[in-house]
VEXSENU-414889 format. One record per atom (N, C-alpha, C): y, z, x. Coordinates in steps of 0.02 Angstrom, whole numbers, plus 32768, in hexadecimal, padded with zeros to 4 digits. Example, Ala and Ser with C-alpha at 12.3 -4.5 7.8 and 13.67 -1.06 7.14 Angstrom:
2
7EE481868294 7F1F81868267 7F5B81868294 7F9081628282 7FCB816582AC 8002818A8285 
***
This chain:
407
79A1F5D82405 79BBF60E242F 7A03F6002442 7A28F63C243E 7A6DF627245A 7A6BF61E24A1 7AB0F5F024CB 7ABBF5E524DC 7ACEF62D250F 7AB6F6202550 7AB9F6712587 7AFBF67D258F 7B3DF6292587 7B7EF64E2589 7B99F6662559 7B71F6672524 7B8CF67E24D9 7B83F6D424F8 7B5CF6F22513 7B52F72E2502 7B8FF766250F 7B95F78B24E3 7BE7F7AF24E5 7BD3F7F32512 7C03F7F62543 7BF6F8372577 7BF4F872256A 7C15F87C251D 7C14F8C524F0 7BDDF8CF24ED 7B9BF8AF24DD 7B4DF8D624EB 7B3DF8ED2517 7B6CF8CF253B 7B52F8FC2593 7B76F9412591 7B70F96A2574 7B93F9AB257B 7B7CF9EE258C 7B8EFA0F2598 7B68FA572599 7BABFA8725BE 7B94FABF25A0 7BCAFB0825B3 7BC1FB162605 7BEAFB02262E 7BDBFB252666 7C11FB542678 7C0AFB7F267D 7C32FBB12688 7C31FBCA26EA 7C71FBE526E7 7C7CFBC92746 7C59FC072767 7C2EFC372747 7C0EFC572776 7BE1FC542771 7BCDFC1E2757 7B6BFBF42765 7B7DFBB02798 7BB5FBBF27A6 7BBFFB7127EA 7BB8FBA82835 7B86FBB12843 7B78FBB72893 7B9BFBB028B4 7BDEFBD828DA 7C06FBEB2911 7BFBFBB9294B 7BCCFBED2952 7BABFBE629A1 7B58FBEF2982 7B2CFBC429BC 7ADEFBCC29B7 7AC2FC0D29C4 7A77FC102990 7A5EFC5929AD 7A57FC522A03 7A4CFC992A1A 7A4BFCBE2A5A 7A09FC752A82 79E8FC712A62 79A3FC462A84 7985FC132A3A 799DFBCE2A6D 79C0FB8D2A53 7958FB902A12 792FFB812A2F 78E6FB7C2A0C 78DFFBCF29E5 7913FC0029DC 78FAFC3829A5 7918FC152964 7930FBE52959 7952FBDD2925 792EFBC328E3 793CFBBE28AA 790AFBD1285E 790BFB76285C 78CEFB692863 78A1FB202854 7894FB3027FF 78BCFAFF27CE 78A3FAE8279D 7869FAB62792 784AFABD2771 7811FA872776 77FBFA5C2720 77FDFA1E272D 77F7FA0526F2 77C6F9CA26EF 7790F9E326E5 7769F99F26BC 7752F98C267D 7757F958267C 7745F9392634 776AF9442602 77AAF99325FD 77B4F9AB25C7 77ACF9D925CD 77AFFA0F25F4 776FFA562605 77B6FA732629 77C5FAA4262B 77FFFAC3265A 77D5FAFF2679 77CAFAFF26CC 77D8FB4226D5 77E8FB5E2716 77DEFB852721 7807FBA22796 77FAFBA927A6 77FDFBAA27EB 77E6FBC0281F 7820FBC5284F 7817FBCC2896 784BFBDA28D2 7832FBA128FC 7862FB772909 7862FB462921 7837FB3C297A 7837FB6F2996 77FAFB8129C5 77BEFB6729BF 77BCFB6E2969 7771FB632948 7768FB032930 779AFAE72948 77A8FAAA2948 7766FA782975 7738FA912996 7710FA7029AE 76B2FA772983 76C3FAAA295C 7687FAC9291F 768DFA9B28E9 76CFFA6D28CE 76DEFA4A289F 76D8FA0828A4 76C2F9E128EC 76CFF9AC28E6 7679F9912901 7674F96228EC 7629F94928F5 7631F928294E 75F8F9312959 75E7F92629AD 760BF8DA29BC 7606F8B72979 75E8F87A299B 765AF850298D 767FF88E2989 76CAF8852980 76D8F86029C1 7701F82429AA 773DF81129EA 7776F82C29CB 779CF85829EA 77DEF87929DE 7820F84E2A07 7841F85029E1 786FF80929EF 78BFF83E29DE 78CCF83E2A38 791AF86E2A52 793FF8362A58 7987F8542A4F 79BDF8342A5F 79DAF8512AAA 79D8F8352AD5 79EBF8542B1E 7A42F8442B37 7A45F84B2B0E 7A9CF83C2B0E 7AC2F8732B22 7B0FF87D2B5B 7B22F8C72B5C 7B68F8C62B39 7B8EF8EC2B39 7BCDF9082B14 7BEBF90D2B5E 7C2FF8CB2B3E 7C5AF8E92B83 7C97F9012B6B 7CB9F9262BA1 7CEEF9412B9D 7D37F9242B82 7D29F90F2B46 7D48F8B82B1F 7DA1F8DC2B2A 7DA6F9212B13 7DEEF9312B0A 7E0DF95F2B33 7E58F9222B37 7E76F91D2B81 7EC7F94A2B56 7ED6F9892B74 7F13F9A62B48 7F58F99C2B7C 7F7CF96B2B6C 7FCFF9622BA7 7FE8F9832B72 8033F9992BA2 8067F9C42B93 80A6F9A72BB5 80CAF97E2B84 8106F94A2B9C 8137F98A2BAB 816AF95D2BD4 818AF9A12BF0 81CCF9B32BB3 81C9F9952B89 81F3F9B42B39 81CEF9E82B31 818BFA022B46 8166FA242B0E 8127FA222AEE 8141F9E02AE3 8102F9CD2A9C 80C8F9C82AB5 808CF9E22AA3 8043F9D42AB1 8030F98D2A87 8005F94E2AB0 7FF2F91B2A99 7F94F92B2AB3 7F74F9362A81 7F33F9282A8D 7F1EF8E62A92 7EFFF8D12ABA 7ED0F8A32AC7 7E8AF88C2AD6 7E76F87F2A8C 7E14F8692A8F 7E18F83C2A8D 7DE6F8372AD6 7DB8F8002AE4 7D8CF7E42ABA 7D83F7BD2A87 7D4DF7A12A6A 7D11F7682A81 7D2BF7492A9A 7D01F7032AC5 7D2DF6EE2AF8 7D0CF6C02B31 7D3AF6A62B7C 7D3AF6502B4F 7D76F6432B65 7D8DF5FE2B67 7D94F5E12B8E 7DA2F5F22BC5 7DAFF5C22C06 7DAAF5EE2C3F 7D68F5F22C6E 7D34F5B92C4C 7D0BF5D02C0D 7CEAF5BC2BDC 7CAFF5BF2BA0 7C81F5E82BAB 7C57F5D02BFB 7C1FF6102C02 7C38F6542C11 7C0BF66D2BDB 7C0AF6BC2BEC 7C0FF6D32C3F 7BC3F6D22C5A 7BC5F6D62CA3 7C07F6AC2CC7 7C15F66D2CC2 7C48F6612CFA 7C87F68C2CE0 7C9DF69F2C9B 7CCFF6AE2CAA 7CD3F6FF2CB5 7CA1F7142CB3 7C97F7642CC4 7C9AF75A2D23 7C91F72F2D39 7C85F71B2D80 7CCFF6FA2D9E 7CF1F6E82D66 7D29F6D82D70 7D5CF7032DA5 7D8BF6DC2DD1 7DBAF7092E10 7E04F6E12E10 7E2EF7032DF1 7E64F7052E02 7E88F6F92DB2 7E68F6C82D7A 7E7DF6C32D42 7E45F6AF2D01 7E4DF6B92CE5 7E1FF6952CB2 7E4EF6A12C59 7E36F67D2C2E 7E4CF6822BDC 7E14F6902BB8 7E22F6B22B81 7DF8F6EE2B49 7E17F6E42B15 7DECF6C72ADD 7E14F6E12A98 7E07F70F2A7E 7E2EF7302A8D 7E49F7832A69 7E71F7812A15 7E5EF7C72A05 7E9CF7EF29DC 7EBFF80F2A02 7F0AF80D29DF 7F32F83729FF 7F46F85929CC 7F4CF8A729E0 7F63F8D629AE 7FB9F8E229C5 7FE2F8F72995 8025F8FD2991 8037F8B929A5 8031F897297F 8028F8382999 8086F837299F 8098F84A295B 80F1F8472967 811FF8782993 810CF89229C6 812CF89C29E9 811CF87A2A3A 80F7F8472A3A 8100F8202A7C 80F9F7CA2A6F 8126F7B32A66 8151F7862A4B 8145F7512A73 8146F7612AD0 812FF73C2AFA 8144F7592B39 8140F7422B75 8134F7582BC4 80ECF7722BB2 80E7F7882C0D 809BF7A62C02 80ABF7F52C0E 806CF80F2C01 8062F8612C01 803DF86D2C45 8052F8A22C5B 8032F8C02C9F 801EF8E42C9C 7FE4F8F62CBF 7FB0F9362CC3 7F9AF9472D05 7FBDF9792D2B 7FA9F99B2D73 7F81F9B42D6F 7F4AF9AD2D9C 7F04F9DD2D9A 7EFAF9C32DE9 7EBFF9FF2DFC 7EB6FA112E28 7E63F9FE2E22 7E48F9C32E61 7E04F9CA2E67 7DE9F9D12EB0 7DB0F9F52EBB 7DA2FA102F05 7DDDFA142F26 7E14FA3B2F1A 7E39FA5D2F3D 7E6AFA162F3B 7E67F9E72F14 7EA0F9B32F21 7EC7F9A82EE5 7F08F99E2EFC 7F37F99D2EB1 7F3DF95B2EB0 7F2DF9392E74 7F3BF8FE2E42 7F67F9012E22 7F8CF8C92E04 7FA0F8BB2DC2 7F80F8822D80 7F56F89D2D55 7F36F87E2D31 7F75F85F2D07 7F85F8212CF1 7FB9F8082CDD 7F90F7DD2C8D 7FA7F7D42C5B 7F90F7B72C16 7FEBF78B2BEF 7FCAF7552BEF 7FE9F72F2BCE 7FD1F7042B9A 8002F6FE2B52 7FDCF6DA2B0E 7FF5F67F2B2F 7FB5F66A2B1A 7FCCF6212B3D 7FC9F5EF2AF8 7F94F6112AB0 7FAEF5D42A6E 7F94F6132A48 7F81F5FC2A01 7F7BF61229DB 7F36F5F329DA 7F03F62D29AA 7EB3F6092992 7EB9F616294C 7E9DF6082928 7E7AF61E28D2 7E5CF65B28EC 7E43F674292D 7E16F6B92919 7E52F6E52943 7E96F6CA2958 7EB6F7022987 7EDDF6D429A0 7F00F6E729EB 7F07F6C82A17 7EE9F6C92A56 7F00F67C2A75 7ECBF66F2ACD 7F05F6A12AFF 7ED3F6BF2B1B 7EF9F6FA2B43 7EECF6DA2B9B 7F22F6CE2BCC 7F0FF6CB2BFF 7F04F6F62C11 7EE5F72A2C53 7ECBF75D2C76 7EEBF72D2CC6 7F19F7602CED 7F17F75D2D3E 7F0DF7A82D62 7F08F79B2D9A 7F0FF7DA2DC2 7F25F7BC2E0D 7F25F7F02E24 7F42F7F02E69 7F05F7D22E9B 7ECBF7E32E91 7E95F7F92EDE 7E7FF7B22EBF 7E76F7712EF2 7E3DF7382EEE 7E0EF7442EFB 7DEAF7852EFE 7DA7F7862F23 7D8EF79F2EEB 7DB6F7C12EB4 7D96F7E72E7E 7D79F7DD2E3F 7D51F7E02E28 7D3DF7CF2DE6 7D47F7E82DA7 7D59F7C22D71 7D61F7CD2D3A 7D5EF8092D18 7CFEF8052D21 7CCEF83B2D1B 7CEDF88A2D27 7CFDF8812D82 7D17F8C52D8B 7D52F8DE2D83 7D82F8BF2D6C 7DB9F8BF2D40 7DB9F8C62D0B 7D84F8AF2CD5 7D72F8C52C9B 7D58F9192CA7 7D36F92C2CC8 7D0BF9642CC2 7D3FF9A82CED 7D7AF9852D0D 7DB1F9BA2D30 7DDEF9D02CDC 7DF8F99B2CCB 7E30F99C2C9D 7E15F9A92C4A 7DD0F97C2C34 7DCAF96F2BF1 7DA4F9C72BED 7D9AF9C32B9F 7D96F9E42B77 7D57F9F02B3D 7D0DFA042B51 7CE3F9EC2B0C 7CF2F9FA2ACE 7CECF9BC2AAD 7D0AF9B62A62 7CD8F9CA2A24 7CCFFA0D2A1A 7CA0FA2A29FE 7CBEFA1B29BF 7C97FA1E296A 7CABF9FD293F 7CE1FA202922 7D1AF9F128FD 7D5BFA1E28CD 7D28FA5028A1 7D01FA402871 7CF9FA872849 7CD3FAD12873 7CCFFACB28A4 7CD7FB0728D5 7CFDFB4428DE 7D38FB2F28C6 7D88FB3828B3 7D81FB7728F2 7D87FB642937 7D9AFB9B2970 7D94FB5729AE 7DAAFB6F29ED 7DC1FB4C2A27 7D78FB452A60 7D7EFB082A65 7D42FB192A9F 7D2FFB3D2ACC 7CFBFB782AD2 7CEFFBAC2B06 7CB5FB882B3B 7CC6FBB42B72 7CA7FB8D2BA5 7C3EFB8A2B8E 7C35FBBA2B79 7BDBFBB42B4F 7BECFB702B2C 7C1DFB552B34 7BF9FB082AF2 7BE7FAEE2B22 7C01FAE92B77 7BE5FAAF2BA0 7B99FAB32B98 7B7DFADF2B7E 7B34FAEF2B9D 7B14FAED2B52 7B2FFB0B2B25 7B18FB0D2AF8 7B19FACE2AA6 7B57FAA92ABF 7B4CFA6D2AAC 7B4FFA352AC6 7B0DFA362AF7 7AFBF9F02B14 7AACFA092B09 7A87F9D52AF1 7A2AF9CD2AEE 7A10F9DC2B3B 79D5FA052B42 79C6FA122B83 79B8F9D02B98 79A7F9AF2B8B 797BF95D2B91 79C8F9282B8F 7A01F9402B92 7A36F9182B8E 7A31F8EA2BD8 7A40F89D2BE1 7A52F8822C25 7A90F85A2C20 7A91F8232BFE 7AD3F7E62BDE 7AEAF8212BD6 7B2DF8162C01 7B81F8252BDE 7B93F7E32BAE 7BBCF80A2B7B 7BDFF7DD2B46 7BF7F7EF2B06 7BC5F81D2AF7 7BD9F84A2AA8 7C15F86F2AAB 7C20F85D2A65 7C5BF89C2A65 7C4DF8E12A22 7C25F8D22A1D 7BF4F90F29F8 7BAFF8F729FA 7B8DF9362A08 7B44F95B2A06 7B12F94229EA 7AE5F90A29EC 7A98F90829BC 7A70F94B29C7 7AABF9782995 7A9CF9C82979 7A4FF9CD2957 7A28F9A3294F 79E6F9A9294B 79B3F9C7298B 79D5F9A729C9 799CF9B22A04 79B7F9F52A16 79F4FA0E2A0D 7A00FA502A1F 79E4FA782A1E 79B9FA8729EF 796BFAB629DD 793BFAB62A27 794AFA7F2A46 7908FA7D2A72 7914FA8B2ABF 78CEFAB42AD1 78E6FAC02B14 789DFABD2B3D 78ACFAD42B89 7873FAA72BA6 7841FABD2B9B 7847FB062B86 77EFFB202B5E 77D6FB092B25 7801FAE72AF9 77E6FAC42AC3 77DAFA6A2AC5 77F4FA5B2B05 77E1FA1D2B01 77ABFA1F2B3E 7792FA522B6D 7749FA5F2B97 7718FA5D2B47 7732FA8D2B31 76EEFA8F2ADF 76E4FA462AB8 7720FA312AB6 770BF9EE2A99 76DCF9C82AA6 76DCF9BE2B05 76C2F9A32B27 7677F9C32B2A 7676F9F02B24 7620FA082B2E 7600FA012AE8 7636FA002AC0 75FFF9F32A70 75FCF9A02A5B 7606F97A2AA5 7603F9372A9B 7636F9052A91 7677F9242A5A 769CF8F32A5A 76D9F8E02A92 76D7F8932A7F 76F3F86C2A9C 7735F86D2A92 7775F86F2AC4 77AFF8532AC8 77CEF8272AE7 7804F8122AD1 781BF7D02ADA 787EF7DD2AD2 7893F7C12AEE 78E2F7DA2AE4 7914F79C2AEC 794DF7842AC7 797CF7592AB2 79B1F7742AC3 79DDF7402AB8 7A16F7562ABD 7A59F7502A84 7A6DF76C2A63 7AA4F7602A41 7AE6F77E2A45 7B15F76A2A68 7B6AF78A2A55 7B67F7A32A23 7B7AF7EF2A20 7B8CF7EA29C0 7BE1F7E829DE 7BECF7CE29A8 7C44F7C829A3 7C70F7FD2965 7CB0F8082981 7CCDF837294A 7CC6F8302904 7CACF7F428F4 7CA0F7D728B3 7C65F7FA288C 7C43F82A28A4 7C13F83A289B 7C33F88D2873 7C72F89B2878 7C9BF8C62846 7CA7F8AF281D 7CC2F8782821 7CE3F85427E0 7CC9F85C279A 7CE5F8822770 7CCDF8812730 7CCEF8502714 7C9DF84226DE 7CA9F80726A8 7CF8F816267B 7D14F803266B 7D4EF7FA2650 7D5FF7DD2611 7D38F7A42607 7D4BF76225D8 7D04F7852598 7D14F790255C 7CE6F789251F 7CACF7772536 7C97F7462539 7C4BF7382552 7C4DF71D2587 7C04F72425A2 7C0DF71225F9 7C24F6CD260D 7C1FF69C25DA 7C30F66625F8 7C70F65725FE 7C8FF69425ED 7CE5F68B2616 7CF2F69C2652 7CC4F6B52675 7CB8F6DE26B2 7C9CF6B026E6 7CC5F6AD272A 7CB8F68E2752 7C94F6A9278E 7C59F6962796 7C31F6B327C2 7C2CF6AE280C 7C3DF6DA282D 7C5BF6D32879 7C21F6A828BB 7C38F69528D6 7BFEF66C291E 7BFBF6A9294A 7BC4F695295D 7BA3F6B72986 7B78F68E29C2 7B90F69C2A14 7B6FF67B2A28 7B11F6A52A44 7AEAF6702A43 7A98F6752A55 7A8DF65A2A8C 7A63F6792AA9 7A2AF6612AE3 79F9F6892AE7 79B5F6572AE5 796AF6582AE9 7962F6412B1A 7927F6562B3E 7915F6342B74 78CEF6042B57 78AFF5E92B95 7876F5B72B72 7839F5D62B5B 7817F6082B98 77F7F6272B72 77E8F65F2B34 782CF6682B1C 780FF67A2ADD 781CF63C2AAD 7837F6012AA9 7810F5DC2A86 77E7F5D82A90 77B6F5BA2AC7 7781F5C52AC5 7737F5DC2AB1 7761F6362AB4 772FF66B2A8D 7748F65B2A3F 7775F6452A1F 778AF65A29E1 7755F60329BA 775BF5D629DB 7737F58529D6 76EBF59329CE 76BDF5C929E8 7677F5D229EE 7671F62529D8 7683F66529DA 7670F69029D3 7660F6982967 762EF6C7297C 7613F6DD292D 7625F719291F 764AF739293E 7670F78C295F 76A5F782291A 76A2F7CE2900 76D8F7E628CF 770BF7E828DD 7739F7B828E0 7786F7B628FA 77AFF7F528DF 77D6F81C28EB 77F0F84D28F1 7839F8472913 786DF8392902 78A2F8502912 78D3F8732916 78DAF89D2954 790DF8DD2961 7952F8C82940 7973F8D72914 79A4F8CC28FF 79CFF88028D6 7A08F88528AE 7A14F85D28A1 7A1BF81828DA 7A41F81B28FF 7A53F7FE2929 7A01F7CC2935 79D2F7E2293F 79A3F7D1295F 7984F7972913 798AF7C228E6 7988F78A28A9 79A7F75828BB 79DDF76528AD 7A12F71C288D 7A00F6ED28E6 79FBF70D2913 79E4F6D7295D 7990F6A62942 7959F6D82926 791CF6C7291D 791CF68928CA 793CF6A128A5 793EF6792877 7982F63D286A 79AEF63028AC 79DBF5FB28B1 79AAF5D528F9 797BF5E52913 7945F5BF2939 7922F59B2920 7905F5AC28E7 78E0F59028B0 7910F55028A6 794AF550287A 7974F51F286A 7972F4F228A9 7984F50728D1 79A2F4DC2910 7948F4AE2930 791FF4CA290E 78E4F4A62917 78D5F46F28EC 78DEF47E28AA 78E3F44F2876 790FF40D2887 7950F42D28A7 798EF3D828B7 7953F3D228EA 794BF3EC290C 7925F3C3296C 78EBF3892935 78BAF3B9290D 7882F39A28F7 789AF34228DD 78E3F33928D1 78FFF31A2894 7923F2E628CA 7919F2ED2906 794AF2BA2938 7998F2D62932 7994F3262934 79CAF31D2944 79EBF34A2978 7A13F3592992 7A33F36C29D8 7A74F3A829C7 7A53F3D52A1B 7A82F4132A01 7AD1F3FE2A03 7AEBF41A29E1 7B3BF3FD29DD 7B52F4182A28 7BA3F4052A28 7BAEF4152A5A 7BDCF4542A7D 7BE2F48A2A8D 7C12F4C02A9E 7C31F4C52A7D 7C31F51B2A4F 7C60F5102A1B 7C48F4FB29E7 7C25F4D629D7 7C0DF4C82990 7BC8F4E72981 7BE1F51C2936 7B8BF5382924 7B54F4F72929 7B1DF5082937 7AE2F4DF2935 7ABBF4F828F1 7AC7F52428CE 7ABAF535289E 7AF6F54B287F 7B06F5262854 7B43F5442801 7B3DF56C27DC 7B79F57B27C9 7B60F5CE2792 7B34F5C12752 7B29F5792740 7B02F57D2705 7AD9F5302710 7AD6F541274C 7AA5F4F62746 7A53F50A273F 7A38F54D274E 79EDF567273E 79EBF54D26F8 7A18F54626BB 7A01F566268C 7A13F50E2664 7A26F4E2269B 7A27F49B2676 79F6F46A26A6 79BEF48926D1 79AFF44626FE 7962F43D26E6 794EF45E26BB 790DF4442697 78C9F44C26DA 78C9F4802701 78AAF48C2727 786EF48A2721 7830F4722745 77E7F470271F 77CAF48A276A 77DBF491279E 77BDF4AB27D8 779EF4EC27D6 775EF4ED27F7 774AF53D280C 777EF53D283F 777AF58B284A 779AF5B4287F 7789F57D28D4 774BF59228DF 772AF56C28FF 7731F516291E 774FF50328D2 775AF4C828D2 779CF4AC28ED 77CDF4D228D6 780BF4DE28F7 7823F4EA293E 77F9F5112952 77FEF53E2994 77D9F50329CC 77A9F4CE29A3 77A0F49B29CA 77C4F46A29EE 77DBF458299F 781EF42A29AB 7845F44429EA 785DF48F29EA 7890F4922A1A 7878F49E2A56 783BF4AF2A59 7826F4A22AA4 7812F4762AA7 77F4F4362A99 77FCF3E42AAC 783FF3EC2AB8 788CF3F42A97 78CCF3D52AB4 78D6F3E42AF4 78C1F42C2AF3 78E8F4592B35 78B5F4312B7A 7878F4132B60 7863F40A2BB2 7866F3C72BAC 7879F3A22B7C 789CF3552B89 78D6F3572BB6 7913F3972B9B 7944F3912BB2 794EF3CA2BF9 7915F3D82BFE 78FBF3FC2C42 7928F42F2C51 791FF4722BF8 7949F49B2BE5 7926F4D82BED 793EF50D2C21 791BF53E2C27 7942F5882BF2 796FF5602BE7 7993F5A62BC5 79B6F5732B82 79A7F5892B53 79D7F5632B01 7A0CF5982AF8 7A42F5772B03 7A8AF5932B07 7AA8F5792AC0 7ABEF59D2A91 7AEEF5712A68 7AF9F5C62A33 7B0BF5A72A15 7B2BF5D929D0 7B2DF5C02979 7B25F5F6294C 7B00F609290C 7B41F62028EC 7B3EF5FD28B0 7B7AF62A287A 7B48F6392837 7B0BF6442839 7AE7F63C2809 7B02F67B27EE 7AF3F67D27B1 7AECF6BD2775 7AA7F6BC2746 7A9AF6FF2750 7A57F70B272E 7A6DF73D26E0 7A64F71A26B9 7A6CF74A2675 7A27F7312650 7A28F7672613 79F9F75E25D9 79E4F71225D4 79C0F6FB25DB 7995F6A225C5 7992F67B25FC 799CF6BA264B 798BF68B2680 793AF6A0267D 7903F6752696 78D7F66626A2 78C7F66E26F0 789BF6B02712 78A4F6BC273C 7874F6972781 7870F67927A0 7844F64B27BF 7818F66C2811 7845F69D281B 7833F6B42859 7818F714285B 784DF7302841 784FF78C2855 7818F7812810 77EFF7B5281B 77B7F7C627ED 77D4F80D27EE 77EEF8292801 77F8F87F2817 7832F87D2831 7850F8B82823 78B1F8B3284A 78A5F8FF2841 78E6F913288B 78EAF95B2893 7927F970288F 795BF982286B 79A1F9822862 79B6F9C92846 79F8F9DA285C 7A23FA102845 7A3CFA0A280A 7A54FA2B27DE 7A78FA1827A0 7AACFA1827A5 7AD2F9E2277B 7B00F9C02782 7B4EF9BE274B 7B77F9B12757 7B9AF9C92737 7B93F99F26EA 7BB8F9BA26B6 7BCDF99A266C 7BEBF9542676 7BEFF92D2653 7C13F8E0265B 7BFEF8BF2688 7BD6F8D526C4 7BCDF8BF2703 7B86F88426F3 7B97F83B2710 7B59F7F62719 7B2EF82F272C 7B2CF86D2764 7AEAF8752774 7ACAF8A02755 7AD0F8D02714 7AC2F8D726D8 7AA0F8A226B8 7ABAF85E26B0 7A9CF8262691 7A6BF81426A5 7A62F81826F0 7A29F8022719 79E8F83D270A 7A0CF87B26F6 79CBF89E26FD 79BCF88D2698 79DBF8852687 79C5F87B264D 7989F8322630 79B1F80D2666 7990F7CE2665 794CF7CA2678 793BF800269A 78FAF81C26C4 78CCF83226AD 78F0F8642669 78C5F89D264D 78BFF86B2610 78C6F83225FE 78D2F81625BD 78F5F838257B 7942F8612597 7966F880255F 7960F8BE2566 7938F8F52581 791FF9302573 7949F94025A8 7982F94F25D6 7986F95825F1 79BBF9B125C5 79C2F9AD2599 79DCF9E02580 79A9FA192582 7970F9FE2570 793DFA582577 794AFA5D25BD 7946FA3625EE 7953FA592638 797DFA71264F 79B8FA5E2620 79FBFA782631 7A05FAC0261C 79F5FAC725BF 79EEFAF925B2 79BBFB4225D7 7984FB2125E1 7950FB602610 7961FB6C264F 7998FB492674 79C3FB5726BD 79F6FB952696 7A18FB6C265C 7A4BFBA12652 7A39FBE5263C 7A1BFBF72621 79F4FC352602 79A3FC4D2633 79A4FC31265F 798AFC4F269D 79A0FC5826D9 79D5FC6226D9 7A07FC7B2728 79F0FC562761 79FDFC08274E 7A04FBE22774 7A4CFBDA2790 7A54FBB427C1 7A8CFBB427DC 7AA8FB6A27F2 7AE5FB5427C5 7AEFFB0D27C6 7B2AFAE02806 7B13FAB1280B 7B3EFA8A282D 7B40FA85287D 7B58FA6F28A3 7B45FA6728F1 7B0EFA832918 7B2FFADD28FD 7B18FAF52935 7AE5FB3428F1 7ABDFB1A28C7 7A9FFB34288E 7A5FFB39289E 7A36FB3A2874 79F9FB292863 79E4FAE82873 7998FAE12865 797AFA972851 794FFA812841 7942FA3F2830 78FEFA4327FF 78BBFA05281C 788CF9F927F9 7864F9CA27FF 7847F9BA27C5 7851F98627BA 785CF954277E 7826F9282793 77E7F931276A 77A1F903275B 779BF8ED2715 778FF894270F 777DF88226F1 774CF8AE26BD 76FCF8B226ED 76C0F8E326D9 76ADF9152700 
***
């Protein structure tokens, strides 16, 4: 078998044409067209009907992560507009402290129109509960993913948070090609959203709302919810001939204990809402295998899982077996929450250890998460692509979606 970085991204192709990319979501988030695929079998339903498809005895596995207001737009007094996205906090690291943060904190950002602010900082007057600030941003180095952006303001009493949510901007995706309207606050965040941190949507849970997750609950199945940042990297096209020129972006995770727990003992059809919820459920697995092996989560900043270490560590663990390992670590190290971060990549000849079932939107051409659903369907992922396209499905964020069974 070849090698998974041999595989060239030109197979990943298909015609999408820009008025099968979904605007804006239908009127009522659960009317929207549920593809359904098992074994090989294509066929639809309306995603409402999402609790008729799944066996009683499902743990459904959410990503509870929210979308914050990442982009910050100054206007130097030359003129020039300098956008500024927030991608991750640097100082301090945690999410929560630095969303809790008062008076300054650093973010590595992109900055758009990068050559026209050279250096000083940029100012931004805004007004919160009736009080005028000056939100102030200064570049303090350079990163490989951007630059470290300081953040000040005027008020010591104020937080980050509500300075983010006065000034920033939700960063709904580039192929959208229109400006954020105030319906994205509502309409792209998961009803089940809590973690601030994302800077785009696990556009899978968007489908669901509280009448379809009451039905879940009365036809038995079980949920369970994680956490994953997705990061801007999650646009990033493949670029390079075959994927293994392609560098696969971090992402930070947190689980709490009890769903290791449930994931270490349950016999429940794992099911996960979206990509995101994959690549968290099957870089757990890995990170069980090092624990099983004596070995220790790295430290801040460093993936605990590598972009291609699934596919070199000779894994022989059940699911089960794994999920042990890491709950022995976490109550050695008297860990109620596993904090760390995943650069894994899932393509064709990964071997899947955890999601038995995944629920996902379709995804763009060139795109790892194309690969992932391919990697899923074992290759077939083209009849699904094709029976979306020639059945007035509707692609990308705010599209359609499907459910993807093994049997």
């Amino acid at each position: 078998m070849n090698r998974p970085e041999d595989i060239r991204i030109e197979e990943y192709d298909y015609p999408l044409p820009d008025e099968r990319i979904a605007k804006f979501p239908v009127p009522g988030r659960d009317t929207s067209k549920l593809l359904l695929y098992r074994g090989g079998k294509i066929s639809e339903t309306v995603f409402n009907k999402l609790p008729d498809q799944l066996p009683s005895d499902t743990l459904l596995v959410f990503n509870n992560t929210r979308v914050i207001q990442a982009r910050i737009r100054f206007r130097k007094e030359s003129g020039a507009n300098i956008e500024v996205f927030c991608l991750e906090p640097d100082t301090p690291s945690d999410y929560a402290m630095s969303f809790q943060s008062t008076a300054r904190c650093r973010w590595l950002c992109l900055v758009g129109n990068s050559k026209k602010w050279k250096e000083g900082e940029l100012r931004h007057p805004l007004r919160i509960n009736g009080q005028e600030i000056i939100l102030r941003a200064e570049r303090i180095s350079a990163h490989p993913a951007g630059s470290i952006i300081e953040f000040r303001w005027d008020d010591p009493d104020m937080t980050f948070a509500t300075v983010l949510e006065a000034v920033g901007e939700l960063p709904i995706p580039p192929y959208l090609n229109r400006a954020t309207q105030e319906s994205d606050k509502e309409t792209y965040q998961t009803v089940y959203s809590k973690i601030d941190g994302s800077v785009a949507a696990p556009t899978a849970g968007l489908h669901f709302t509280p009448k379809v997750l009451e039905a879940l609950s009365a036809k038995g199945v079980e949920k369970a919810e994680l956490t994953l940042h997705v990061g801007a990297g999650t646009f990033k096209p493949v670029k390079s001939d075959t994927i293994g020129g392609h560098e696969m972006h971090t992402e930070l995770i947190s689980v709490n204990r009890t769903l290791i727990g449930e994931l270490a003992t349950t016999d429940r059809l794992v099911v996960a809402v979206g990509t995101t919820s994959v690549r968290t459920l099957e870089s757990l697995y890995h990170i069980g295998v090092s624990l099983s092996r004596g070995g220790q989560l790295p430290p801040h900043g460093t993936p605990a899982v590598t972009q291609w270490q699934p596919y070199t560590n000779n894994a022989t663990l059940t699911r089960k077996e794994a999920f042990a390992a890491i709950a022995e670590y976490m109550d050695k190290e008297k860990m109620q929450q596993l904090v760390t971060s995943t650069q894994i990549i899932i393509v064709p000849g990964y071997k899947f250890r955890v999601a038995e079932g995944i629920i996902t939107n379709f995804h763009q051409p060139h795109s790892t998460l194309l690969l992932l659903v391919s990697a899923f369907v074992e290759g077939d992922w083209r009849s699904i692509y094709d029976y979306a396209l020639t059945h007035s499905f509707r692609f990308l964020s705010y599209g359609d979606s499907s459910l993807l069974l093994k049997q």
